[in-house]
C-alpha atoms as a printed R data frame, in Angstrom:
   type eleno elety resid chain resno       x      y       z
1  ATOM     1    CA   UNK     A     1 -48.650 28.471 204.548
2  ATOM     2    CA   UNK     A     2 -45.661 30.236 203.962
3  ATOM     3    CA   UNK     A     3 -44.981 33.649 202.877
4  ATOM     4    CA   UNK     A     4 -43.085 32.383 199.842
5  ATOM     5    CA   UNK     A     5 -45.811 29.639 198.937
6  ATOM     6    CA   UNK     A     6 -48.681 32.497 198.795
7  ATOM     7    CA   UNK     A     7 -46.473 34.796 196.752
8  ATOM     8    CA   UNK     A     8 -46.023 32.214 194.345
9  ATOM     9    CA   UNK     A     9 -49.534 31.091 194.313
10 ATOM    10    CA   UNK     A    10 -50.378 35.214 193.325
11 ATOM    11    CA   UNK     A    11 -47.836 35.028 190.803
12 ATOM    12    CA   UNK     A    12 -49.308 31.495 189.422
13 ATOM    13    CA   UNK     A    13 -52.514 32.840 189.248
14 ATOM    14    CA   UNK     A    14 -51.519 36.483 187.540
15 ATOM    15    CA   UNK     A    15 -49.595 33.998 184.564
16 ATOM    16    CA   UNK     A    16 -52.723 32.161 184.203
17 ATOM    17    CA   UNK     A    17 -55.076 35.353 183.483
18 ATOM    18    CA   UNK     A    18 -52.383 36.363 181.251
19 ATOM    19    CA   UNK     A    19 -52.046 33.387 179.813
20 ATOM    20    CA   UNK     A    20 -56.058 33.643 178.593
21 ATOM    21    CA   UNK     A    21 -55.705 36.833 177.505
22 ATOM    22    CA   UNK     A    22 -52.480 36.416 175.351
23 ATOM    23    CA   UNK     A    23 -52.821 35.720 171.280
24 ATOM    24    CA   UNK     A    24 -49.357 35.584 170.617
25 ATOM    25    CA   UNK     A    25 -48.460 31.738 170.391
26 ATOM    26    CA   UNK     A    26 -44.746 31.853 171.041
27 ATOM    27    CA   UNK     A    27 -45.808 33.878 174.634
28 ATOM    28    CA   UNK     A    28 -48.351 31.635 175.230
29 ATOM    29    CA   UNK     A    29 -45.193 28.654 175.072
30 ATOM    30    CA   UNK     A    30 -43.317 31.093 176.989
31 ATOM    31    CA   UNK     A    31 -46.075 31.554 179.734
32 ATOM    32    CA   UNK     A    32 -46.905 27.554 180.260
33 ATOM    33    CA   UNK     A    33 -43.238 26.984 180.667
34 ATOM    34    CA   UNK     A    34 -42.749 29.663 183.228
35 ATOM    35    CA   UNK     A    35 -46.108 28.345 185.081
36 ATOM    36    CA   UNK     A    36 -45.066 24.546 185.379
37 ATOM    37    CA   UNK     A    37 -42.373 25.858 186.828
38 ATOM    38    CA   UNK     A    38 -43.308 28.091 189.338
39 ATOM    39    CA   UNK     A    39 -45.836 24.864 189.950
40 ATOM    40    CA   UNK     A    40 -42.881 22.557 190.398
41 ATOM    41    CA   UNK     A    41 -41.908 25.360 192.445
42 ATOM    42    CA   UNK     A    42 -44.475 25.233 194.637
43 ATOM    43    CA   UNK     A    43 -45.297 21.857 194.744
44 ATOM    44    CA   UNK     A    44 -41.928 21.120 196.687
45 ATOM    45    CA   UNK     A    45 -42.166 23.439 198.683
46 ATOM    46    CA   UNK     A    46 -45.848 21.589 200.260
47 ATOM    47    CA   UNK     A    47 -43.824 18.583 200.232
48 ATOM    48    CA   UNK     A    48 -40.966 20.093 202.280
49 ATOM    49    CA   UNK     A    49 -43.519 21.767 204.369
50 ATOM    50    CA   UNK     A    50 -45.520 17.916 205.048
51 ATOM    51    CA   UNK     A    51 -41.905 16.289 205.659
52 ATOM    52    CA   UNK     A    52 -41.016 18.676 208.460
């Protein structure tokens, strides 16, 4: 695993505990947005990772 795939896995996990504390509804939006994403994100880079 890379050193950019476990920084973003940190950073995934930090927006999710946020994202249970939060009661603001437009940052919650704002939150799920950002973590798909840094999923996305993430996902492609395992997928670049199993092609090479």
């Amino acid at each position: 695993m890379s050193k950019e795939e476990r920084h973003l896995q940190t950073k995934i996990r930090m927006f999710e505990d946020i994202l249970l504390r939060t009661k603001n509804p437009s940052q919650v939006d704002n939150i799920q947005m950002e973590l798909t994403r840094m999923r996305a994100k993430l996902q492609k880079l395992y997928f670049k990772r199993m092609e090479s």
